[in-house]
Every structure is written in C-alpha cells, then in structure tokens.
ZARONU-868898 format. One record per residue: x, y, z of N, C-alpha, C in turn; residue number from 1. Coordinates in nm, 2 decimals. Atoms other than C-alpha are relative to their C-alpha. Last residue first. Layout:
N
X:Y:Z:X:Y:Z:X:Y:Z:NUM
...
//
This chain:
255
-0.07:-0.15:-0.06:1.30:1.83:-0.91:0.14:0.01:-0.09:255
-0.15:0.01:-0.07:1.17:1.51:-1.14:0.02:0.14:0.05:254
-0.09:-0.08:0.06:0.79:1.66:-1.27:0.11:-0.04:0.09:253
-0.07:-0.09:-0.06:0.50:1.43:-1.10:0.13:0.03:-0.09:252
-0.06:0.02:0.13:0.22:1.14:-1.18:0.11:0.21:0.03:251
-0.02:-0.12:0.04:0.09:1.03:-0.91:0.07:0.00:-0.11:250
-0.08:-0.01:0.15:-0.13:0.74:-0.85:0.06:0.11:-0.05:249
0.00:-0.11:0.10:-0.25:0.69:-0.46:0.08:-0.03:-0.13:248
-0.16:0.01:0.03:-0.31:0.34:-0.28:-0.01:0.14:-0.11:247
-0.04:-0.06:0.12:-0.63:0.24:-0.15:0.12:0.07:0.00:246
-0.12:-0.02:0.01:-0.78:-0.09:-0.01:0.07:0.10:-0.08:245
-0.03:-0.06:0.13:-1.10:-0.14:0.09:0.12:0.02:0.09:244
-0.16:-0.09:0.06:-1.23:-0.38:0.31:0.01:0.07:-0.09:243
0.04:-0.10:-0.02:-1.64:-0.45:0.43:0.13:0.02:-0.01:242
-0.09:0.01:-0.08:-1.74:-0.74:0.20:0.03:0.12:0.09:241
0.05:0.04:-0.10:-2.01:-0.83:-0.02:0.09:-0.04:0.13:240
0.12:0.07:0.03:-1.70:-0.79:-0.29:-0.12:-0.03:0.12:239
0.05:0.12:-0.01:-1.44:-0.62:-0.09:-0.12:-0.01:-0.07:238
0.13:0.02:-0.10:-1.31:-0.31:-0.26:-0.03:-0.15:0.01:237
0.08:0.11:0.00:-0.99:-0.24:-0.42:-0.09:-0.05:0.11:236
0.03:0.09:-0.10:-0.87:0.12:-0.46:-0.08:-0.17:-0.04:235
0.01:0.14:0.01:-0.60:0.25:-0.67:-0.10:-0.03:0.09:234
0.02:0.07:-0.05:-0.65:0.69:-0.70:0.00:-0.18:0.00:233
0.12:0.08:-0.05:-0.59:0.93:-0.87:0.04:-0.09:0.09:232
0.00:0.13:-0.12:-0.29:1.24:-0.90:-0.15:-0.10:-0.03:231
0.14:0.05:-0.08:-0.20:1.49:-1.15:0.00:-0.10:0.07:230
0.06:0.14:-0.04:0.08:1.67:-1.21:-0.09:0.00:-0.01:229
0.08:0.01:0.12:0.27:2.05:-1.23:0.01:-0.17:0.01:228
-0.06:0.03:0.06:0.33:2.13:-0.83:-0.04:-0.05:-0.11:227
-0.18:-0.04:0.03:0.24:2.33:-0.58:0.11:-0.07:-0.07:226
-0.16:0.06:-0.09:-0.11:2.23:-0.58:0.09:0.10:-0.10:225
-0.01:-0.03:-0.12:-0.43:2.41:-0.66:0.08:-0.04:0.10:224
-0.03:-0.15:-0.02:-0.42:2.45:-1.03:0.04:-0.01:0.17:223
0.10:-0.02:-0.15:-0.40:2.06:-1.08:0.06:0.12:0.04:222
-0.06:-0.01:-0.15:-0.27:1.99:-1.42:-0.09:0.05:0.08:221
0.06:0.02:-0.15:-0.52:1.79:-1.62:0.09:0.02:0.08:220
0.09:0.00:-0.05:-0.34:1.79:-1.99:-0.03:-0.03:0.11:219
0.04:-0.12:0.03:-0.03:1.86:-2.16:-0.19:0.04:0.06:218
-0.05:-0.10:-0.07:0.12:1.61:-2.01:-0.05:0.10:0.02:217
-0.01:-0.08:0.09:-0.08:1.33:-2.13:0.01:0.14:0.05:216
0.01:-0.11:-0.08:-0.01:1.03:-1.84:0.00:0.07:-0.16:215
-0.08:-0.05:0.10:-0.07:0.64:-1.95:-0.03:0.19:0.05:214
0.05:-0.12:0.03:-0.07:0.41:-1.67:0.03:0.09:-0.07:213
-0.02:-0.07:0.13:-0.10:0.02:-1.67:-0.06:0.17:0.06:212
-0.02:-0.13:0.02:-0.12:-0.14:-1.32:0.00:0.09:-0.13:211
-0.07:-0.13:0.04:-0.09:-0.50:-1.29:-0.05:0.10:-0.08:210
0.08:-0.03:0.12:-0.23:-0.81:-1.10:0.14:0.13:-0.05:209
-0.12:-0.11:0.06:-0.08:-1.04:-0.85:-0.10:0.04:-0.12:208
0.05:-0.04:0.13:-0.30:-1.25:-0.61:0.10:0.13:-0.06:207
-0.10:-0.16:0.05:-0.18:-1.42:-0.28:-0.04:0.00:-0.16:206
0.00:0.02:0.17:-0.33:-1.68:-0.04:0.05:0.15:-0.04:205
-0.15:-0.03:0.01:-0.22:-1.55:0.36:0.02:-0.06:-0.18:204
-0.05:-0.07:-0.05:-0.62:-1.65:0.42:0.17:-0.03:-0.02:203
-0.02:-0.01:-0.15:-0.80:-1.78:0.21:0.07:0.09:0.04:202
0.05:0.13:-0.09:-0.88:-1.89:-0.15:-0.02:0.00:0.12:201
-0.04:0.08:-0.11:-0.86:-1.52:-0.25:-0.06:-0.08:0.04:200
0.10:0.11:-0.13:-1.01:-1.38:-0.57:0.11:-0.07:0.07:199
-0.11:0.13:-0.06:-0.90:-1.10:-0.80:-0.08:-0.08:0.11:198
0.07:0.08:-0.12:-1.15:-0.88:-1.01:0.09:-0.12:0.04:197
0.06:-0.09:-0.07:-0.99:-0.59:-1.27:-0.11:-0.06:0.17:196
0.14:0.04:0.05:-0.71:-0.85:-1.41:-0.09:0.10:0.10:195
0.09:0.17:0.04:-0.61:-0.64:-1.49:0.10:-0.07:0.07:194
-0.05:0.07:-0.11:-0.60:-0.24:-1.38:-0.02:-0.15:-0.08:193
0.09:0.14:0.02:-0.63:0.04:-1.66:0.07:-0.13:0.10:192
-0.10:0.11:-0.07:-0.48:0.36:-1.58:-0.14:-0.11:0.03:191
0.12:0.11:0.01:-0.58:0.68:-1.79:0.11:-0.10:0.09:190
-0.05:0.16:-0.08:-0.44:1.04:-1.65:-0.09:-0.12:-0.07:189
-0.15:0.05:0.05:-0.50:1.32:-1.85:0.05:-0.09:0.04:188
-0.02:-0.04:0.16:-0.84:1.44:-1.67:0.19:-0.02:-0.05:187
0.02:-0.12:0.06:-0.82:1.29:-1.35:-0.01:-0.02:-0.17:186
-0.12:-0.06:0.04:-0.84:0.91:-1.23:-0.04:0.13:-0.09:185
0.04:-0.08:0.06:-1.04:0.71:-1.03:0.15:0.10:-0.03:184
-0.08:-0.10:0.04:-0.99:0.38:-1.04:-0.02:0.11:-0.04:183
0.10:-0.11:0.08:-1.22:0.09:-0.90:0.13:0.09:-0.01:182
-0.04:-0.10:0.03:-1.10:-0.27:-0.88:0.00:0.14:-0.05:181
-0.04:-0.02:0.12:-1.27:-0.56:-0.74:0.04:0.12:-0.01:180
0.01:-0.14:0.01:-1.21:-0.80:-0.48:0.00:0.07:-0.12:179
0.00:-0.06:0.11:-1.34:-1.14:-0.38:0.04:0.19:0.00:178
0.10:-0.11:0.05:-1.29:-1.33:-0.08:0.03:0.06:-0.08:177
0.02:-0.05:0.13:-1.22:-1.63:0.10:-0.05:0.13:-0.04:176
0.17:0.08:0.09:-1.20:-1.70:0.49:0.08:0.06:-0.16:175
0.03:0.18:-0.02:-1.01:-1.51:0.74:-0.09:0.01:-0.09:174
0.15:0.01:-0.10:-0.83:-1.16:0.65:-0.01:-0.16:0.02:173
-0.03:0.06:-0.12:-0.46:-1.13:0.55:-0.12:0.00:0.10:172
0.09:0.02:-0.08:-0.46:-1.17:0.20:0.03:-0.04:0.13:171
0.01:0.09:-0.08:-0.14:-1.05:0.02:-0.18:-0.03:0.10:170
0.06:0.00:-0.17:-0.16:-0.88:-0.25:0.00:-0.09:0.03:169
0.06:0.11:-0.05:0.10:-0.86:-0.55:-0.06:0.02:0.16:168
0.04:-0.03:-0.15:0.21:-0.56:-0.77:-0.06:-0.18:0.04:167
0.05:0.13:0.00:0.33:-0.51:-1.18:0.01:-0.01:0.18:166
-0.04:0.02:-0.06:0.33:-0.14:-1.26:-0.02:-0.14:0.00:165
0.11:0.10:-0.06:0.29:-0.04:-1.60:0.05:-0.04:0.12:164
-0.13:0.10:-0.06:0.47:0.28:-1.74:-0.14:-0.11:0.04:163
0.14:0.12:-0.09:0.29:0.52:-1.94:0.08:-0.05:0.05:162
-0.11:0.09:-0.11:0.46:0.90:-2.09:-0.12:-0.09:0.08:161
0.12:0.16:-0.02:0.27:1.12:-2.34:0.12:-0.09:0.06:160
0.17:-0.05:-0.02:0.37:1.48:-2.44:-0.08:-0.08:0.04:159
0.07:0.08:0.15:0.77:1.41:-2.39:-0.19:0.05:0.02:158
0.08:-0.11:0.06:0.94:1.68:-2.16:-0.08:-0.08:-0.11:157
-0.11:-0.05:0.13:0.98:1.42:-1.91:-0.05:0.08:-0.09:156
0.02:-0.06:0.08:0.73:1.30:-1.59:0.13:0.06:-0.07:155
-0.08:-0.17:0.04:0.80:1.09:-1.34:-0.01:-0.01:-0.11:154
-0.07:0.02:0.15:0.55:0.81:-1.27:0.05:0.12:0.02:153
0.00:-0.11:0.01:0.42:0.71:-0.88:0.11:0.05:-0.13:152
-0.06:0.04:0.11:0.25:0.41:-0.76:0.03:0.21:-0.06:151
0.02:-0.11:0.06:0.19:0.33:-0.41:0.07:0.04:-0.12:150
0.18:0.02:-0.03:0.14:0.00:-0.16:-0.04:0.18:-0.11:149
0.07:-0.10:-0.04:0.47:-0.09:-0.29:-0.10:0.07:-0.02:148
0.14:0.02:-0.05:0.58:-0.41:-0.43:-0.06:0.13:0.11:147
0.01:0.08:-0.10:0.91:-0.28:-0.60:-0.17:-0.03:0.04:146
0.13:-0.03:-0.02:0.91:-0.16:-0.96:-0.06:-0.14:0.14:145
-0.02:-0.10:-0.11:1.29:-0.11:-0.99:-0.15:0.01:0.05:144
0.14:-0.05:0.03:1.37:-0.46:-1.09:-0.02:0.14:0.06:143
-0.01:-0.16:-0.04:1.65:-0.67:-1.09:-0.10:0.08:-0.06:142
0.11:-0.08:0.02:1.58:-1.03:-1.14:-0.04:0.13:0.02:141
0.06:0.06:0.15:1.87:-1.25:-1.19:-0.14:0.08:-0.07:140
0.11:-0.12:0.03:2.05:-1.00:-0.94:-0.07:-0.05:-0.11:139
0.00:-0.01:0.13:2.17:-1.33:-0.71:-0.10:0.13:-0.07:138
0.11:-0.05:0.00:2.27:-1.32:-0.34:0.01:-0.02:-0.14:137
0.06:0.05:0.19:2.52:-1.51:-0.19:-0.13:0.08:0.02:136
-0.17:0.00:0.10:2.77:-1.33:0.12:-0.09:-0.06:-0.11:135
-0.01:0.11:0.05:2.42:-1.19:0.33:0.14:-0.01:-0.14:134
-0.02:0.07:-0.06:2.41:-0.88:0.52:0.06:-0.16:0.00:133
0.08:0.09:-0.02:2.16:-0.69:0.33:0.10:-0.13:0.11:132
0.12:-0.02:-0.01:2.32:-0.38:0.31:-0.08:-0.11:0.10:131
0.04:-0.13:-0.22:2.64:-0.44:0.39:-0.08:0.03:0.00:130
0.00:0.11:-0.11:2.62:-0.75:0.09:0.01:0.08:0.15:129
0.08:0.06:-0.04:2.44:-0.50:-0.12:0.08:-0.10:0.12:128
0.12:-0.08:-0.03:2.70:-0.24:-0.15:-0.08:-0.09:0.06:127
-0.05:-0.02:-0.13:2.98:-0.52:-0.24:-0.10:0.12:0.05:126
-0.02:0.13:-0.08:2.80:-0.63:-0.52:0.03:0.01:0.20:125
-0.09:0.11:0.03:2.76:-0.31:-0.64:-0.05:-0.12:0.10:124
-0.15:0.01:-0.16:2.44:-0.11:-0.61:0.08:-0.12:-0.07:123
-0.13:0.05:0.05:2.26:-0.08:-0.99:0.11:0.03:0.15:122
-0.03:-0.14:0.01:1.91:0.06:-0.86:0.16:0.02:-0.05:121
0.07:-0.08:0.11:1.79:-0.23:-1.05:0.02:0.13:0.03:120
-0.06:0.02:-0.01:1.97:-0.45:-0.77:-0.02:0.09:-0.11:119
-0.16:-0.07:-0.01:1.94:-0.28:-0.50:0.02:-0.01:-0.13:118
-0.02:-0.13:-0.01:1.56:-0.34:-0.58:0.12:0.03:0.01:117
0.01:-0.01:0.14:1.61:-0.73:-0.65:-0.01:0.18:-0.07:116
-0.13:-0.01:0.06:1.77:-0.74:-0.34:-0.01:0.03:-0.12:115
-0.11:-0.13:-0.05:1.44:-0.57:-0.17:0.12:0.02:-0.05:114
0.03:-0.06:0.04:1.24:-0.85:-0.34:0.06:0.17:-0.01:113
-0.03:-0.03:0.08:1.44:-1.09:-0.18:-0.03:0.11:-0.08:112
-0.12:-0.05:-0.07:1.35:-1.01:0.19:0.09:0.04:-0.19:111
-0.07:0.13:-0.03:1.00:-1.03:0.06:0.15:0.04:0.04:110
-0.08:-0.02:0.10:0.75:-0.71:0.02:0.10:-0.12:0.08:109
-0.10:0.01:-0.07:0.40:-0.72:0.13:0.10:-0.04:-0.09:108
-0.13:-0.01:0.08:0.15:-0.52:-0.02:0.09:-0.04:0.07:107
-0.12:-0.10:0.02:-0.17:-0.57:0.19:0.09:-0.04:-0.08:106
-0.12:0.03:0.08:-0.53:-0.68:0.20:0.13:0.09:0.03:105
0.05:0.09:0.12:-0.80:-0.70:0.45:0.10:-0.07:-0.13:104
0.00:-0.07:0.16:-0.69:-0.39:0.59:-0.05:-0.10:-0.09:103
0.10:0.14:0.06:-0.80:-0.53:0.99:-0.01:0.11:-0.14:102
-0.01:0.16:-0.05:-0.55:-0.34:1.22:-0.06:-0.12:-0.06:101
-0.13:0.09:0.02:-0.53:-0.05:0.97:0.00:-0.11:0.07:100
0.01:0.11:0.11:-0.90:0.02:1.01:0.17:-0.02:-0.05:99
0.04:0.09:-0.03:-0.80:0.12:1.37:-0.11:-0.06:-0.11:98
-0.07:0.09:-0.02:-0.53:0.29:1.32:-0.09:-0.12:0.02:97
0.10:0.03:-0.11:-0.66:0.55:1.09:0.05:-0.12:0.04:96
-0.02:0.13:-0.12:-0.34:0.73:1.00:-0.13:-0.04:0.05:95
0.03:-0.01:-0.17:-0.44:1.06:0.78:0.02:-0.13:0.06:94
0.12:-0.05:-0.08:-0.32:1.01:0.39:0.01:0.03:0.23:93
0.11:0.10:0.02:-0.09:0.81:0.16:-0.12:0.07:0.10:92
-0.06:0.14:0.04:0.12:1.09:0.14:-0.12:-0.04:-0.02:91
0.03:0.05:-0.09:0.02:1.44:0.25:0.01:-0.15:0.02:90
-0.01:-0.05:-0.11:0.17:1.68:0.04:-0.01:-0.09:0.19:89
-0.08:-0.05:-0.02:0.27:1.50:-0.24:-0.01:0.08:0.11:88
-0.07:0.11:-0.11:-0.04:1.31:-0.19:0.13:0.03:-0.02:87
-0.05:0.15:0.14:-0.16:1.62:-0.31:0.02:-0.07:0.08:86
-0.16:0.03:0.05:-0.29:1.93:-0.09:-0.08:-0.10:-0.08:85
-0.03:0.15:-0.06:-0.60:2.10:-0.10:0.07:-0.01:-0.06:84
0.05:0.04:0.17:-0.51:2.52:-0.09:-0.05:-0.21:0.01:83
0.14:-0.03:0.00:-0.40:2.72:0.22:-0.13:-0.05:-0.11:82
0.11:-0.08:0.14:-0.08:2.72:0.04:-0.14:0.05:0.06:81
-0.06:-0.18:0.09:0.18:2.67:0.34:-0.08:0.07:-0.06:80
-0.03:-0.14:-0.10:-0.11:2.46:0.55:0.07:0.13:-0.08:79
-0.13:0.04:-0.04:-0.19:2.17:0.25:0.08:0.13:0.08:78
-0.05:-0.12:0.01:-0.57:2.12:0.32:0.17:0.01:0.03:77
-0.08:-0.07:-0.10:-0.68:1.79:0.34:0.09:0.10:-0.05:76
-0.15:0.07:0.03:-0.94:1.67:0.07:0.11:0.10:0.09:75
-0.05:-0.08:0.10:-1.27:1.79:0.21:0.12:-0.01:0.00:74
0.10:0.15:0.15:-1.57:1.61:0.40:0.10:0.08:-0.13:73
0.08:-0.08:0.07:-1.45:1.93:0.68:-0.11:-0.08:-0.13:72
0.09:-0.01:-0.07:-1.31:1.69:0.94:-0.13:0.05:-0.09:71
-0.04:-0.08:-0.18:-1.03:1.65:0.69:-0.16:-0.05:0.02:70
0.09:-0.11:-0.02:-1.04:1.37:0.35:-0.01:0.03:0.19:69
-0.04:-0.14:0.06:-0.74:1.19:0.28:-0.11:0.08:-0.02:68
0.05:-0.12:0.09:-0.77:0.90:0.51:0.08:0.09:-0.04:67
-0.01:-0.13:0.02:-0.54:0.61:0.52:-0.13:0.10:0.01:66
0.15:-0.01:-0.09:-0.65:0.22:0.49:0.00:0.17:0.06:65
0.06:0.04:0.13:-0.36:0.17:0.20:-0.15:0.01:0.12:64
-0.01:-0.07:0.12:-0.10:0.35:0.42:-0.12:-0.01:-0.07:63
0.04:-0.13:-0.08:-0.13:0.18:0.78:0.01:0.09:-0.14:62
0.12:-0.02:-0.02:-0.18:-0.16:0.61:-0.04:0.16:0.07:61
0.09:0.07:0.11:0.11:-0.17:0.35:-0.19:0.06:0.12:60
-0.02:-0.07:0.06:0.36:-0.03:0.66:-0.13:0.00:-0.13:59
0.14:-0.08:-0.12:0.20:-0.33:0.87:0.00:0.16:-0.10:58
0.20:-0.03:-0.07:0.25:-0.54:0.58:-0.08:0.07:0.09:57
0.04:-0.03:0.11:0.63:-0.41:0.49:-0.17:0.01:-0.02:56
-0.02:-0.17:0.03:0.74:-0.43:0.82:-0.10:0.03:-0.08:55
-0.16:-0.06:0.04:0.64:-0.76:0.82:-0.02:0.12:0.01:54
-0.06:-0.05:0.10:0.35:-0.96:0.99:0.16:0.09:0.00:53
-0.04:0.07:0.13:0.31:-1.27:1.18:0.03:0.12:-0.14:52
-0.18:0.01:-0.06:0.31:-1.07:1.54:0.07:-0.08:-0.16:51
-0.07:0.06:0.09:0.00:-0.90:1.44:0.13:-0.04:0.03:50
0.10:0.08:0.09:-0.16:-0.76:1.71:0.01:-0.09:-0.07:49
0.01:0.02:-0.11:0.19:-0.65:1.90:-0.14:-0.07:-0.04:48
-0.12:0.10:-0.04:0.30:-0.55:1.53:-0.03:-0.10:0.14:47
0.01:0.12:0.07:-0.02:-0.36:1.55:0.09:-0.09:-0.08:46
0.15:0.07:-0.08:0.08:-0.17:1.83:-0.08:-0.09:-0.12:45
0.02:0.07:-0.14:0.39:-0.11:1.72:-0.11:-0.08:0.03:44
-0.08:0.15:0.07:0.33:0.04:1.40:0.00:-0.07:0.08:43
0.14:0.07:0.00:0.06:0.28:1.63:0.04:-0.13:-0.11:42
0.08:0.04:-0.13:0.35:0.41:1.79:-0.09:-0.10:-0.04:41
-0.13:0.08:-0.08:0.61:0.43:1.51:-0.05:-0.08:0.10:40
0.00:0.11:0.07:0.34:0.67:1.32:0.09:-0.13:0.06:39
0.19:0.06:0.03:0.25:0.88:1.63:0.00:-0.11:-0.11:38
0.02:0.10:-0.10:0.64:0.87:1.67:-0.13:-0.05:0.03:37
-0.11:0.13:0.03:0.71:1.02:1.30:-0.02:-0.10:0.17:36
0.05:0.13:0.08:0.41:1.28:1.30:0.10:-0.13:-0.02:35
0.15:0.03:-0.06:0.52:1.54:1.55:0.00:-0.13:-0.03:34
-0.07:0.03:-0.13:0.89:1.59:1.38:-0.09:-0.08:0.08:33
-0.06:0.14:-0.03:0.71:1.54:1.05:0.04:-0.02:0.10:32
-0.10:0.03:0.08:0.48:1.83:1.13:0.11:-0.14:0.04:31
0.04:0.08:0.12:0.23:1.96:1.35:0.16:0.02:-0.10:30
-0.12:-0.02:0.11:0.27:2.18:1.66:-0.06:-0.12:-0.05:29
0.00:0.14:0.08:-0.08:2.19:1.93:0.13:0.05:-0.11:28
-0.03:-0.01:0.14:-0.14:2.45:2.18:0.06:-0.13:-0.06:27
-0.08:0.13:0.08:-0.37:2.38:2.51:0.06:0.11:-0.12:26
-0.05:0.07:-0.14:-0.48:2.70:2.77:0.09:-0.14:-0.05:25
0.05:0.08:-0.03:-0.50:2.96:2.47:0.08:-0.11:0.11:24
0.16:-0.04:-0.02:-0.35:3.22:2.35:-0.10:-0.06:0.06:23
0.09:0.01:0.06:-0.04:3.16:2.54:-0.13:0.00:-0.03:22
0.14:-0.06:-0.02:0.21:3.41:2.70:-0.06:-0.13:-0.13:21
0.08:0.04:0.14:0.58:3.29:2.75:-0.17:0.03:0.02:20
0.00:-0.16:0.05:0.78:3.46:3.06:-0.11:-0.07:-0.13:19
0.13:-0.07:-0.08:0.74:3.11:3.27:-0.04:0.13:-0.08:18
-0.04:-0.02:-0.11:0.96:2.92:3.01:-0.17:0.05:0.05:17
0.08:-0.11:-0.11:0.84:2.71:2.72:0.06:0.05:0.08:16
-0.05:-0.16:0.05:1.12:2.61:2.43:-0.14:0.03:0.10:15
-0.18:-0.04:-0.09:1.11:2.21:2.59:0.07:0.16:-0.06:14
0.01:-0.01:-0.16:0.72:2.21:2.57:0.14:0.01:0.05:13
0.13:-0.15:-0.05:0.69:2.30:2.21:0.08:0.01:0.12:12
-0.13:-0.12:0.05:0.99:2.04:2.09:-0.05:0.09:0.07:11
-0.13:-0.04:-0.03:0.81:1.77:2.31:0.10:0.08:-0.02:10
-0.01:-0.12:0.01:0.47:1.83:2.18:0.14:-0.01:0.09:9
0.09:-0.11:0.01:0.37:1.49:2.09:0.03:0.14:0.00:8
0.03:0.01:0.11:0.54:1.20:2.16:-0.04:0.09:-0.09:7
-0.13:0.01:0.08:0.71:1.33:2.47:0.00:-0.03:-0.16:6
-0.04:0.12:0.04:0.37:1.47:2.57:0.12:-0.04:-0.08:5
-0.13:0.00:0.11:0.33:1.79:2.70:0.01:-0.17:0.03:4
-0.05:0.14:0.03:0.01:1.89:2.86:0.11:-0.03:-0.08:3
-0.11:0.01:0.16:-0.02:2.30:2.90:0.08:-0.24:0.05:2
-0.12:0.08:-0.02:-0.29:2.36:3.18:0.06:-0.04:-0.14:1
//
C-alpha cells in the first residue's frame, strides 16, 4: 500500500497514476518541500506546550537540540556528493522534537532587537515602519549581530579574518543552574567563549556572553564538502544537569 500524507509525500502521491511501477510497496521524497511542514508541525506542537514562548524560542529550541549525526554514529551524509555534509548542508541538524520541548536554554530575540537588525541592514525609515508596523522606533542601536541560535563569518581574500559575536540565553527550565562552555573547533578555526561558565538564578533569568572567532584561511579546508570553509561547534552543557545546547560555527566564502 502507498500512504500519502499531505505533510509528507503529497508531491509523490499527486504525480501517481495506475500505469506507475514501484520498487517497493512504501517510497519516501526528501527535501525542503518535505521538510518545511514536518518543521511547522512540531513548531506548533510546542507552541501548544509552551504558550509563553516566541517564535524566536521555539525556533532557538528546535535548532540548538538538533542532531547531526545519521543512524550510522556518522555526520549526515549530503545525498548530491555522497560525502558528510556541513551545516551548509544540513543546518542546525535533524529535528528532535522531543528534546526541543525541554532545551534548557534558548536564544530569544525581542521585538526590538529585530529593529535594531533593519536597522544595521540600513532599511529606510519608511521600510521599517511596513515592516514592523509601528510609527516610533529608534536606530540608537543598530546592529547586525542578531541573537541567533548560530554563528556564521564570511570569508575575504585576507589570510586571517575574526569577528566576535555578542549573544544572550534565556533560561527556560525550573530552578537554578549552571552551564559551561565546550568548543570544538577545526584546524584554522580558534573561538574563545567568555565568560566560559554562566549561572542562572531561575527560571526566565538571562545571561549574555560572547563569541570571539578568529578564521586562518589558508588553513583546515574540509575536503569533503562543496564548499572552501570550516565549521565547529557552540555547545553549553548543564553542570550536574541533563541540557545541552548547540549551535554551529561556520566560517564560509560569500557566493
């Protein structure tokens, strides 16, 4: 029997007729077409969990609790190449929904925060107010290094290029708790975190740290992507705790 789910294999199942021969009794399609209501679905559903968070926190918790290792114990294969992808392939990773319901921490982003992004992307005046909807807004703080759960440097023909991110978590577990900072990072990549151990009073308390990364071009591309870079890793681990929180670091050639 051929199941077709509107979420799921709706393109498949609306190009079947009766003349069609499959190898098999199920087939399966993949790709963003696939992947955009599986992600939508399980936003939802912890929106419907969470009714106190934001976009931005449920988005924060389905990214930063991710895998990116397959079935195999092996960084997810990127299908064109046959090769492991990047988080240019794969983003923040595989959807687990059910350590996204409890991330422990997230990157939440403020209504302002978003104006302070227009404002650094240099939108007019008049741009932002049909954006955002609102007649006063001020760009006292324009910024392009929004609170997102992912950090990611373009590369120039220079031989050494850093940037520092500056970031803020949110605690959205119960109780107090400690986290501390591990970073793994390729050959040519360095990225120093501080403060490297943040502490939450509670719950919805909030800790800001920042990012430092310095990239050496000429060193640690990754033969087995489709593109000249390297990539690591942000995660923050619960102290005698059982969250982690992780967030990719790329480092990537402008197209």
């Amino acid at each position: 029997p051929i199941v077709c789910s509107r979420f799921s294999l709706s393109e498949f199942c609306n190009n079947i007729d009766d003349d069609d021969y499959l190898l098999t009794d199920y087939a399966l399609e993949s790709g963003t077409s696939m992947s955009c209501p599986h992600a939508a679905g399980i936003a939802t559903l912890l929106k419907a969990a969470h009714r106190d968070w934001s976009s931005a926190a449920i988005r924060s918790a389905m990214m930063t609790t991710a895998e990116v290792f397959d079935n195999a114990n092996g960084r997810i294969i990127d299908m064109t190449t046959g090769v492991a992808g990047t988080p240019l392939d794969f983003g923040a990773g595989h959807i687990n929904p059910n350590k996204a319901m409890d991330p422990g921490l997230v990157y939440d982003i403020e209504i302002q925060d978003y104006i302070n992004y227009l404002c650094g992307l240099n939108y007019t005046g008049k741009q932002i107010r049909t954006i955002t909807g609102m007649r006063q807004f001020n760009c006292d703080s324009a910024t392009l290094d929004l609170n997102y759960p992912s950090f990611i440097i373009l590369l120039n023909n220079t031989s050494t290029t850093g940037t520092t991110f500056r970031r803020e978590l949110t605690n959205v577990a119960e109780g107090s708790s400690v986290y501390r900072a591990v970073v793994r990072a390729p050959s040519g990549m360095k990225a120093v975190v501080q403060p490297a151990t943040i502490t939450f009073a509670g719950k919805y308390s909030k800790a800001k740290f920042q990012l430092t990364v310095e990239i050496d071009v000429g060193v640690g591309s990754i033969p087995e992507s489709d593109y000249f870079g390297n990539y690591g890793f942000l995660s923050w681990y619960e102290v005698n705790g059982k969250h982690q929180v992780t967030s990719p670091i790329v480092s990537a050639f402008a197209p």
